[in-house]
N, C-alpha and C positions, 0 to 999 in steps of 0.2 A: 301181345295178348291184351283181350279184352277187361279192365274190372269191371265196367258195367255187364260185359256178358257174365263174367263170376258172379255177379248179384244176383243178376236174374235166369238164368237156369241152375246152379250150382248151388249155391250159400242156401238155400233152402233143404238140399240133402243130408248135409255134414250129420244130422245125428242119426239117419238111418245107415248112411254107409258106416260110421264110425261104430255102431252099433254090430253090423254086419265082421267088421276089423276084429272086433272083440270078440264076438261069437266065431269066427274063423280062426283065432290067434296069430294071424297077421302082425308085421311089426307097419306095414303102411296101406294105403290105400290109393290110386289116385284116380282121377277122372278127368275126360277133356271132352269141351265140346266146342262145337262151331254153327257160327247162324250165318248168314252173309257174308263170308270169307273172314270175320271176328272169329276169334278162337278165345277159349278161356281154359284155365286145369284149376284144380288142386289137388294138394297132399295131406291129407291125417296121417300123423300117428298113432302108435297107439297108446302114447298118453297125449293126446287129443290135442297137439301143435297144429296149426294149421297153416299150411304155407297156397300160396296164390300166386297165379300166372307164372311168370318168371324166378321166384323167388320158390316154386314148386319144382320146376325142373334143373335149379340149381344145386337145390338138396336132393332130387333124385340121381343127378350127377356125382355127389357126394357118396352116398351110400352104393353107386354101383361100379365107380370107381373105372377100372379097365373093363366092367362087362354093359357099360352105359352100351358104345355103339352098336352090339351085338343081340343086346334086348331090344334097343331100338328097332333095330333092323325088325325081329322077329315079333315084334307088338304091331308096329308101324301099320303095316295092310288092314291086321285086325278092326286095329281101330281105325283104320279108312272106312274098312266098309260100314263099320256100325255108326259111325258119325252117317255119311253119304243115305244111309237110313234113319237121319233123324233120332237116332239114339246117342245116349251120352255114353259114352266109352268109360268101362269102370276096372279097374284092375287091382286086385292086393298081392299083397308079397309076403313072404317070409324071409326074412335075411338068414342065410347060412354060412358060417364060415369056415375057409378052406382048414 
């Protein structure tokens, strides 16, 4: 993953999404996107940590534990198409536990 692409489409959002986090009660938020086959994400929480590129999907992999591959699976297309449309893919969560 890209940090310059984190810089320059992403790092400019963090207080609207994070804002959106809060107004939604989300425990996270994250977003990715892609320009030229560079890909970039991050993650907020909702006490406003912010984790980037790889160090986003390592703590996404933390908190979803056995349901990572599964969510993947079912985000995955989503966010194909929305990226493949020049859109940055945005998604929040609520963690719930069993």
């Amino acid at each position: 993953m890209a940090y310059a692409l984190y810089e320059h489409e992403l790092a400019e959002h963090i207080d609207y999404w994070y804002n959106g986090l809060v107004a939604d009660r989300n425990e996270f938020v994250f977003a990715v996107t892609e320009n030229s086959g560079d890909t970039a994400m991050v993650l907020i929480t909702k006490n406003k940590d912010i984790h980037i590129n790889e160090a986003a999907r390592e703590k996404l992999r933390q908190w979803w534990e056995q349901a990572y591959l599964p969510n993947m699976a079912t985000l995955i297309p989503a966010i194909a198409e929305e990226l493949a449309n020049d859109i940055i893919a945005v998604n929040g969560f609520i963690v719930v536990d069993d």
